[in-house]
VEXMIKE-58793 format. One record per residue (C-alpha): chain; residue number from 1; x, y, z; residue in three letters. Coordinates in steps of 0.2 Angstrom, whole numbers, always signed. Example, Ala and Ser with C-alpha at 12.3 -4.5 7.8 and 13.67 -1.06 7.14 Angstrom:
> A:1:+62:-22:+39:Ala .
> A:2:+68:-5:+36:Ser .
REM end
This chain:
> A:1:+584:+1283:+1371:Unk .
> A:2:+595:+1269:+1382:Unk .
> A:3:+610:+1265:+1369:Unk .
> A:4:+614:+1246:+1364:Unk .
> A:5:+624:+1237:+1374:Unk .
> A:6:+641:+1235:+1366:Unk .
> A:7:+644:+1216:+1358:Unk .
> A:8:+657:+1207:+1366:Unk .
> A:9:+672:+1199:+1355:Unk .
> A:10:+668:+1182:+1361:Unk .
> A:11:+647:+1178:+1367:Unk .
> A:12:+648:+1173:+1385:Unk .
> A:13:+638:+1154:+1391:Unk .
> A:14:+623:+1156:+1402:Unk .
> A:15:+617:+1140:+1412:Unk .
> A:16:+601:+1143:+1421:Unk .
> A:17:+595:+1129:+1431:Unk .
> A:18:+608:+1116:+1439:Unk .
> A:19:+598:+1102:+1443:Unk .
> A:20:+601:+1082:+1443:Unk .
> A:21:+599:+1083:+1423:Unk .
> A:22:+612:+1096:+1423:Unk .
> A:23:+629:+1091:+1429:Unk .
> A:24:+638:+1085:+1415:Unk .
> A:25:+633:+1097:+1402:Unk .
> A:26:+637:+1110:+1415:Unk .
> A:27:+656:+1103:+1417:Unk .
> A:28:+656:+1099:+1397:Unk .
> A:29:+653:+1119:+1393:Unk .
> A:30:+667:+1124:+1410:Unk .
> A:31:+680:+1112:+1401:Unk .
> A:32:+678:+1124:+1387:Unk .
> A:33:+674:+1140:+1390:Unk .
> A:34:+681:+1149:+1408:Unk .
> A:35:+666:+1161:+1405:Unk .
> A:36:+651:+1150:+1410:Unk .
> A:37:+640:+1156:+1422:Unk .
> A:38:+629:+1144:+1429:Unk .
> A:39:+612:+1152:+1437:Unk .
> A:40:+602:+1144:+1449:Unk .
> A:41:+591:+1147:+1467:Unk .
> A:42:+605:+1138:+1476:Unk .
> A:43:+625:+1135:+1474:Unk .
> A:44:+625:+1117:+1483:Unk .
> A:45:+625:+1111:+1466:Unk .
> A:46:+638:+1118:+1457:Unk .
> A:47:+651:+1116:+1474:Unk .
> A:48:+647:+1098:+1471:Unk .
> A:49:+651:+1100:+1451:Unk .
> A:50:+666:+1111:+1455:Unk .
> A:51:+675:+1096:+1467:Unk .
> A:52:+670:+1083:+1457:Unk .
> A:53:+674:+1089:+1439:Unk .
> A:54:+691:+1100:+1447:Unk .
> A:55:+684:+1114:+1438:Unk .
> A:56:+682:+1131:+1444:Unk .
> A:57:+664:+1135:+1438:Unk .
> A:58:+657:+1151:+1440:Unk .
> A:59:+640:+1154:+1449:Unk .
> A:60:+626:+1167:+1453:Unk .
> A:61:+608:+1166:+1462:Unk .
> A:62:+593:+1169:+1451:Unk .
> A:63:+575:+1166:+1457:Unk .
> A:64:+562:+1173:+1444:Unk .
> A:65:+552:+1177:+1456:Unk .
> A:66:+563:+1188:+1463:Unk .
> A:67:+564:+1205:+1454:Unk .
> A:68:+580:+1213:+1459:Unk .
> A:69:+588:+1195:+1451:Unk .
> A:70:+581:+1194:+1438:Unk .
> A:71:+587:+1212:+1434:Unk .
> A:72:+603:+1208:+1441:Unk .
> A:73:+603:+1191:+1427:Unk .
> A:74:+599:+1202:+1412:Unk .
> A:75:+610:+1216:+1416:Unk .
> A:76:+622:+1204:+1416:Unk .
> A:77:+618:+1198:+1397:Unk .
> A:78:+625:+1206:+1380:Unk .
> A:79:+620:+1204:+1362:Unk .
> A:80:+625:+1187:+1354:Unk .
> A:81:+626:+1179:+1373:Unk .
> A:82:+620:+1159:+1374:Unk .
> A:83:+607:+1155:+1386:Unk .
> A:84:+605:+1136:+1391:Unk .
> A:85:+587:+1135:+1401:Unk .
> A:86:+587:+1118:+1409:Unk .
> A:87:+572:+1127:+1422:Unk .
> A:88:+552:+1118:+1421:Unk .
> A:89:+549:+1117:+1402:Unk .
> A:90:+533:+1130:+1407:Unk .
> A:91:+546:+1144:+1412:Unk .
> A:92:+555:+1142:+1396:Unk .
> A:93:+546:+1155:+1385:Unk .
> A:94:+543:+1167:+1399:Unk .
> A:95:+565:+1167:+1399:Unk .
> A:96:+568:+1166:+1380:Unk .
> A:97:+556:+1183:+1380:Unk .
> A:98:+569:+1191:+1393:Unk .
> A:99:+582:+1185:+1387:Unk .
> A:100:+577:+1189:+1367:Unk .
> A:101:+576:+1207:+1373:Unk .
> A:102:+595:+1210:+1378:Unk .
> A:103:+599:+1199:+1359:Unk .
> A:104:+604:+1183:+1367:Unk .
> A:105:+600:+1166:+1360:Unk .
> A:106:+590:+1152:+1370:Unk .
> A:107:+594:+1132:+1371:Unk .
> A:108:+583:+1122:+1378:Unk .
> A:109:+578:+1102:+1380:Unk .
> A:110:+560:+1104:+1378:Unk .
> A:111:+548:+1103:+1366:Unk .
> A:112:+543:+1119:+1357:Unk .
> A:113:+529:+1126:+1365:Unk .
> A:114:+514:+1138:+1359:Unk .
> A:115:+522:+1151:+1369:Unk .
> A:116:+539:+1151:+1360:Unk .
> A:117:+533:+1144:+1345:Unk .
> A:118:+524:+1162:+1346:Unk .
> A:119:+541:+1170:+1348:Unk .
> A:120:+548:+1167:+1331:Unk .
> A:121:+543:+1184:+1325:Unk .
> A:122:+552:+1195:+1337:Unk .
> A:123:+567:+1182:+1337:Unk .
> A:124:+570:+1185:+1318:Unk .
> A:125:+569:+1202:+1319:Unk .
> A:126:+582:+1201:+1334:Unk .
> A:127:+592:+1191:+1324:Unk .
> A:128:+593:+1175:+1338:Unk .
> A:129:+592:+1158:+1338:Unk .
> A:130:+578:+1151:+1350:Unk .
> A:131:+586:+1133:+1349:Unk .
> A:132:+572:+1117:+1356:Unk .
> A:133:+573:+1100:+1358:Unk .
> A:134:+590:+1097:+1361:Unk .
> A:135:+591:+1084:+1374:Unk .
> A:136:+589:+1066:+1373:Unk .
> A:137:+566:+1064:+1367:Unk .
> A:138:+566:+1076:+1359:Unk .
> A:139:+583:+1078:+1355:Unk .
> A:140:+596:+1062:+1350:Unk .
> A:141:+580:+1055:+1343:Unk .
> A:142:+577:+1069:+1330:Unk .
> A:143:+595:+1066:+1325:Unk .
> A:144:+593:+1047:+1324:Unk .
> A:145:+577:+1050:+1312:Unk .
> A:146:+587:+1062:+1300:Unk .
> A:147:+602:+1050:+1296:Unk .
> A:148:+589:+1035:+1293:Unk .
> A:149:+580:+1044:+1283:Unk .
> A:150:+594:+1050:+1276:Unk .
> A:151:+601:+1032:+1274:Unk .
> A:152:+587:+1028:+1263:Unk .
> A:153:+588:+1043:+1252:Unk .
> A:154:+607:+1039:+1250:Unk .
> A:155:+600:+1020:+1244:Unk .
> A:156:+588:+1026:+1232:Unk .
> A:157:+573:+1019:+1240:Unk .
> A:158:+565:+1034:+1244:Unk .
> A:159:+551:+1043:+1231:Unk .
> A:160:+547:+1025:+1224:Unk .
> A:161:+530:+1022:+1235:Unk .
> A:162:+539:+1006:+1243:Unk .
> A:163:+532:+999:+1259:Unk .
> A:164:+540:+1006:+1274:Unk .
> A:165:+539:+1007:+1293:Unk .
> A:166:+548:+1020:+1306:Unk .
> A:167:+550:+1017:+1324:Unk .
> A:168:+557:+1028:+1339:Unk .
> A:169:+556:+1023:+1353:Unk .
> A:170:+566:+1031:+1371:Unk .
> A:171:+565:+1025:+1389:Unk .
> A:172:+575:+1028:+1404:Unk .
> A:173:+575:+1012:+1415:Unk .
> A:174:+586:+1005:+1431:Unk .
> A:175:+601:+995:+1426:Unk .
> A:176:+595:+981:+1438:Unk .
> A:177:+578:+975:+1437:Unk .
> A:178:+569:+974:+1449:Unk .
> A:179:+549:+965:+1450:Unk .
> A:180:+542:+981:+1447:Unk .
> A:181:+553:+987:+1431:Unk .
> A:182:+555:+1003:+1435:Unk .
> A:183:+562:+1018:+1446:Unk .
> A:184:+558:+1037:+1446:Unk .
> A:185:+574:+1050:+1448:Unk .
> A:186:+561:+1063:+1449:Unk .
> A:187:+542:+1066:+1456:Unk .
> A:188:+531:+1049:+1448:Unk .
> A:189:+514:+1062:+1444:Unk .
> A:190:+523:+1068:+1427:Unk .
> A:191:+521:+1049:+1421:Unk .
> A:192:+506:+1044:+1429:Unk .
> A:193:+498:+1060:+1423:Unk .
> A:194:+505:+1055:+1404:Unk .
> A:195:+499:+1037:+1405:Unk .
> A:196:+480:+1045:+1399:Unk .
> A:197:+489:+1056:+1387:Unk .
> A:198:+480:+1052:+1369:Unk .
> A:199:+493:+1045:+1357:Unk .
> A:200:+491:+1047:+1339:Unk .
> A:201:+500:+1037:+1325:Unk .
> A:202:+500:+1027:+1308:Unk .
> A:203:+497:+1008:+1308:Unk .
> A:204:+494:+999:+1293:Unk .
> A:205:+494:+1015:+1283:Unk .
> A:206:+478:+1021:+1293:Unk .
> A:207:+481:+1036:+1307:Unk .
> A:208:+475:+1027:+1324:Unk .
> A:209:+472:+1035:+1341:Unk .
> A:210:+474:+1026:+1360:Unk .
> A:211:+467:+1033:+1374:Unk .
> A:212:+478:+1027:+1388:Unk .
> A:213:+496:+1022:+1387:Unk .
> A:214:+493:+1003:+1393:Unk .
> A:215:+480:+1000:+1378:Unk .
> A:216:+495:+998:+1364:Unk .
> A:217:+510:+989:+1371:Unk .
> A:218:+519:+979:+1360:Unk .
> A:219:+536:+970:+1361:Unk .
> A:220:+551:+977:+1354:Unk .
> A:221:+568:+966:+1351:Unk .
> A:222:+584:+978:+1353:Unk .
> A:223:+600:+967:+1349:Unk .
> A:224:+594:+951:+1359:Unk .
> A:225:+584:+961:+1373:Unk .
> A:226:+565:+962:+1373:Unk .
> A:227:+557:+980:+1377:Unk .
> A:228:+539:+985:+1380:Unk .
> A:229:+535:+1000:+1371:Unk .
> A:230:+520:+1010:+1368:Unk .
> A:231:+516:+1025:+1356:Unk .
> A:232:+515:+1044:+1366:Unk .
> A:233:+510:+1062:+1362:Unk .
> A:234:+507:+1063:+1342:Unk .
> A:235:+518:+1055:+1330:Unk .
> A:236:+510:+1061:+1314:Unk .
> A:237:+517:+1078:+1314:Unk .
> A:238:+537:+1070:+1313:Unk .
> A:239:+530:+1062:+1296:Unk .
> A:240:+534:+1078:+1287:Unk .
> A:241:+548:+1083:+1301:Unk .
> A:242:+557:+1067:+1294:Unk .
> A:243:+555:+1072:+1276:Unk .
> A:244:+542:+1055:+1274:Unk .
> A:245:+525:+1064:+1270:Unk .
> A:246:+531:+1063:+1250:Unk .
> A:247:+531:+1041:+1253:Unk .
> A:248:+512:+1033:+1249:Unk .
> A:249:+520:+1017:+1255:Unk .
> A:250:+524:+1022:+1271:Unk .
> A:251:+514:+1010:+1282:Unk .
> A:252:+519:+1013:+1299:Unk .
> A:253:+526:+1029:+1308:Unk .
> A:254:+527:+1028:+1328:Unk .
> A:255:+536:+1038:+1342:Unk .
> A:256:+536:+1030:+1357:Unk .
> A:257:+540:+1024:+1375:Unk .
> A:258:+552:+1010:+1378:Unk .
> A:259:+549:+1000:+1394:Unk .
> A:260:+559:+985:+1403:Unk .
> A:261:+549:+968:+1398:Unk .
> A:262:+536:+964:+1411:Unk .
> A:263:+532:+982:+1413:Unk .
> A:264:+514:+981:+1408:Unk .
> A:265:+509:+965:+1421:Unk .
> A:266:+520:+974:+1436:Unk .
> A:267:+508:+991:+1434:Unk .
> A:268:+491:+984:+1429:Unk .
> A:269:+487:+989:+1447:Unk .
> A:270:+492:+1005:+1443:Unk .
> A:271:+484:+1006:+1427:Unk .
> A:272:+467:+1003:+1437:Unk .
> A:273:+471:+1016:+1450:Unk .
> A:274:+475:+1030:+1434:Unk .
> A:275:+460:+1027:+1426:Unk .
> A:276:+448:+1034:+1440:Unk .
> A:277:+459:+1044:+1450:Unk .
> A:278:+456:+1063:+1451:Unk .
> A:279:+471:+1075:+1452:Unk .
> A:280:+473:+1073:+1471:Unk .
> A:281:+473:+1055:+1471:Unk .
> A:282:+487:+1056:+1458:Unk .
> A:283:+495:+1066:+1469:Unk .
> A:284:+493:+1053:+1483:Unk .
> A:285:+500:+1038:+1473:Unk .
> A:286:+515:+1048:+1465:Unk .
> A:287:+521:+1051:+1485:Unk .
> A:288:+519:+1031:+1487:Unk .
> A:289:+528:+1026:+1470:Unk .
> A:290:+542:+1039:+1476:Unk .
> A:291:+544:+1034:+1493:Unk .
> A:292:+544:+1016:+1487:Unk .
> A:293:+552:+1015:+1468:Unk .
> A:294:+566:+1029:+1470:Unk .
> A:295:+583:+1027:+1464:Unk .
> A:296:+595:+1023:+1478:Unk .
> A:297:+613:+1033:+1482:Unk .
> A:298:+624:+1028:+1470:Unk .
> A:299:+613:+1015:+1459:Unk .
> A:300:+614:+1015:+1440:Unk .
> A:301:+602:+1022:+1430:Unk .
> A:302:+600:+1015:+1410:Unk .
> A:303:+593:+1025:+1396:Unk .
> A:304:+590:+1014:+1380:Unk .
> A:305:+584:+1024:+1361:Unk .
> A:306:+580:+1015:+1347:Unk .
> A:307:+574:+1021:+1330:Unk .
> A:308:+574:+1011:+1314:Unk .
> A:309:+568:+1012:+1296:Unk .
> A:310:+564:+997:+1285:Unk .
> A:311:+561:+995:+1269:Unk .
> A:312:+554:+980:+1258:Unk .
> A:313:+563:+985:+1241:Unk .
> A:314:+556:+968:+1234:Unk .
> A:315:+571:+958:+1240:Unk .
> A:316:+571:+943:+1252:Unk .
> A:317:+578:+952:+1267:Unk .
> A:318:+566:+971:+1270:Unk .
> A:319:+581:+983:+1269:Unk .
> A:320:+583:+993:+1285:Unk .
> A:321:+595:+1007:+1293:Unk .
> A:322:+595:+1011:+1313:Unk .
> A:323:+603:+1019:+1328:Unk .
> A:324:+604:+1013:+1345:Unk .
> A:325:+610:+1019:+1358:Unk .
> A:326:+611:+1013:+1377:Unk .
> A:327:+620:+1021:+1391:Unk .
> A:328:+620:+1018:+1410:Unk .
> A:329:+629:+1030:+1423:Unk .
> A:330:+626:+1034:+1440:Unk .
> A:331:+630:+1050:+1453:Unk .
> A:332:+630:+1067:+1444:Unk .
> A:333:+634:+1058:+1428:Unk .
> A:334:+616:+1046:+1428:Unk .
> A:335:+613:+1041:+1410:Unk .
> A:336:+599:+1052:+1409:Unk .
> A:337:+610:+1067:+1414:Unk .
> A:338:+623:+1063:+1402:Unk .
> A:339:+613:+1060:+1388:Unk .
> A:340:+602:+1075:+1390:Unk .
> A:341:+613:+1088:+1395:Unk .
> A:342:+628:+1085:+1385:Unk .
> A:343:+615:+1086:+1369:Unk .
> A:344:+611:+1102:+1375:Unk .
> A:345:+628:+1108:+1379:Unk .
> A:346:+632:+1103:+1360:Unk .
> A:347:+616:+1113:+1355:Unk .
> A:348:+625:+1127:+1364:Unk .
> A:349:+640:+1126:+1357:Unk .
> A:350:+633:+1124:+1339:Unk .
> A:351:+622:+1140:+1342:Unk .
> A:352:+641:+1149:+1347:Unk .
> A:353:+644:+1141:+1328:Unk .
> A:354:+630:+1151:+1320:Unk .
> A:355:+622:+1135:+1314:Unk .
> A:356:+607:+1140:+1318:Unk .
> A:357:+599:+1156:+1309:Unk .
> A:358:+586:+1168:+1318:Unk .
> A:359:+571:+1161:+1324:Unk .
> A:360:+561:+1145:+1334:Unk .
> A:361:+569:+1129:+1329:Unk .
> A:362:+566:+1113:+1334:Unk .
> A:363:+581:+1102:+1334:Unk .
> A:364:+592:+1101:+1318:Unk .
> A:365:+588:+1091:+1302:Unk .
> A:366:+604:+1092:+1292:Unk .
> A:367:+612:+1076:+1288:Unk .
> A:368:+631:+1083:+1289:Unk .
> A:369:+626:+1093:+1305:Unk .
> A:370:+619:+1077:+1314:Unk .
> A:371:+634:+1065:+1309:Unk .
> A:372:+647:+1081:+1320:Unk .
> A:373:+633:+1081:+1335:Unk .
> A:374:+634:+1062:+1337:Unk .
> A:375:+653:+1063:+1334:Unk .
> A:376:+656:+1073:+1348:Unk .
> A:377:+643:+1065:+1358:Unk .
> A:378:+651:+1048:+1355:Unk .
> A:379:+669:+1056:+1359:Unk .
> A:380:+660:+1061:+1377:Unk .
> A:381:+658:+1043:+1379:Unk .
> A:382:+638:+1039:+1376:Unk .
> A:383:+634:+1023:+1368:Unk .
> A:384:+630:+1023:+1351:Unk .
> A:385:+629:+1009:+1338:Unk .
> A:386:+623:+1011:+1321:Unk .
> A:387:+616:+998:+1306:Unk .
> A:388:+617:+1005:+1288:Unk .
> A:389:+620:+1020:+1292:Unk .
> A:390:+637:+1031:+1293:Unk .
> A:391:+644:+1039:+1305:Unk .
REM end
């Protein structure tokens, strides 16, 4: 029988995939913590992070495809280790599996899938955390939903069957506008693909289901700006995530996407072409939306979340709580990047805490917990304004 590998005195950081999404959680972790190793197929990326954070970040090559690697990765891994999986969200349980084995925990920015979802089990009786939704949606959202929620607990208004409404909606957009409102960082088929993604929510206290993206845009007004948003995935489930599923007046519960004004009339073409296309001719227009609405060198990038919760309590003006937040950025420090991935680093370094106890989580929900992520996020530098609400 192979004995246990010792525990170390202090867990070692494992960063696996180093993409554009990556860099400034990547040099967030380095600052604090000389033993990060970041994994990836290539070390292009993290040269670039190492001259233009002026850190020394260490490096090594794994390819899961590649057996010997892969050995060579979790050779390299002991009990109570951290390991950050920014890879395709589809390789995520296949590495929390590995990785569960040799004791370590698991961060990740995706939503929990079936497959980890069905690694709760083994990673309670292994006694690790397997740490989801951590970035930005799903991730800052979840956060913002707890304290508005929380808000309204703290105001009394919640258990009294009063009318209410919850929005969330998150969208990253270009900083400049342009006629066609938009700009990919990354290949155009996920979004196309997710415009025909059914969409379930509650309106007017009744569950309703779209079809197709373009069939339920409304207008949004975030501090003067008008938005264009639109309901994705299923919303419903978050009713009892949020601690809401107790309210009978609750009339309206969405999660959405948030786009520039105009958005709508500058794709109905597009629309057109996603309703008939097959997979190939997605294909097809996803290389021409690339080649023609990519992000330039150097040009900024805007990422806007917004989620509010208002309550008509009987009095002239509905009470209400919310959390915005709006950041731009550009380079290796896009706002995309810096929102996602210094989310994820805190997850990380909240897992090194032992806030999290064995098993598959999906975000964090505790009030207290929320307010010290969003404090250190806001002490990074992102954007973050709050209405009625503490912080």
């Amino acid at each position: 029988m192979t004995p246990s590998p010792a525990v170390p005195d202090r867990p070692s950081l494992h960063w696996v995939g180093a993409g554009l999404s990556s860099g400034p959680g990547i040099v967030a972790l380095a600052r604090q913590h000389a033993d990060l190793t970041v994994w990836d197929v290539s070390p292009d990326r993290v040269k670039e992070l190492r001259l233009l954070a002026s850190l020394d970040i260490g490096w090594r090559r794994l390819n899961l495809d590649d057996e010997q690697l892969v050995e060579e990765f979790r050779a390299s891994l002991t009990p109570g280790d951290v390991v950050v999986s920014m890879l395709p969200a589809a390789l995520h349980a296949d590495l929390a599996e590995l990785v569960l084995a040799r004791g370590c925990h698991v961060v990740t920015s995706s939503y929990v899938s079936p497959e980890m979802q069905a690694l709760d089990g083994p990673a309670r009786e292994a006694g690790v955390a397997l740490v989801n939704e951590v970035g930005l949606d799903p991730g800052i959202d979840h956060l913002f939903a707890h304290l508005v929620v929380a808000a309204a607990q703290s105001a009394g208004l919640l258990g009294k069957d009063l009318p209410m409404k919850f929005v969330s909606y998150c969208g990253g957009v270009p900083a400049e506008p342009d006629a066609f409102t938009y700009k990919f960082s990354w290949t155009p088929l996920g979004v196309l693909t997710a415009l025909k993604n059914q969409a379930r929510f509650l309106a007017g206290g009744a569950e309703q289901v779209v079809d197709k993206a373009w069939e339920a845009v409304s207008r949004l007004d975030i501090a003067g700006e008008t938005f264009e948003v639109y309901p994705n995935r299923n919303s419903l489930p978050y009713i009892e995530d949020y601690g809401l599923d107790g309210e009978a007046g609750l009339k309206d519960f969405v999660r959405g996407t948030l786009r520039l004004e105009g958005w709508k009339q500058a794709w109905a073409e597009i629309f057109t072409q996603v309703e008939s296309a097959d997979l190939e001719a997605l294909k097809q227009l996803s290389a021409q939306l690339q080649a023609a609405h990519s992000y330039g060198e150097g040009e900024e990038d805007r990422v806007v979340l917004y989620v509010a919760l208002e309550i008509d309590a009987g009095e002239q003006n509905p009470w209400r709580a919310a959390l915005a937040l709006d950041e731009k950025g550009s380079g290796w420090q896009t706002a995309m990047a810096r929102t996602v991935s210094l989310t994820v680093a805190r997850a990380a370094e909240s897992v090194l805490a032992g806030d999290f106890r064995p098993g598959v989580h999906a975000a964090i929900s505790d009030p207290a917990l929320c307010r010290r992520w969003l404090a250190d996020l806001k002490a990074e530098g992102l954007n973050i304004r709050a209405e009625n609400i503490p912080l």
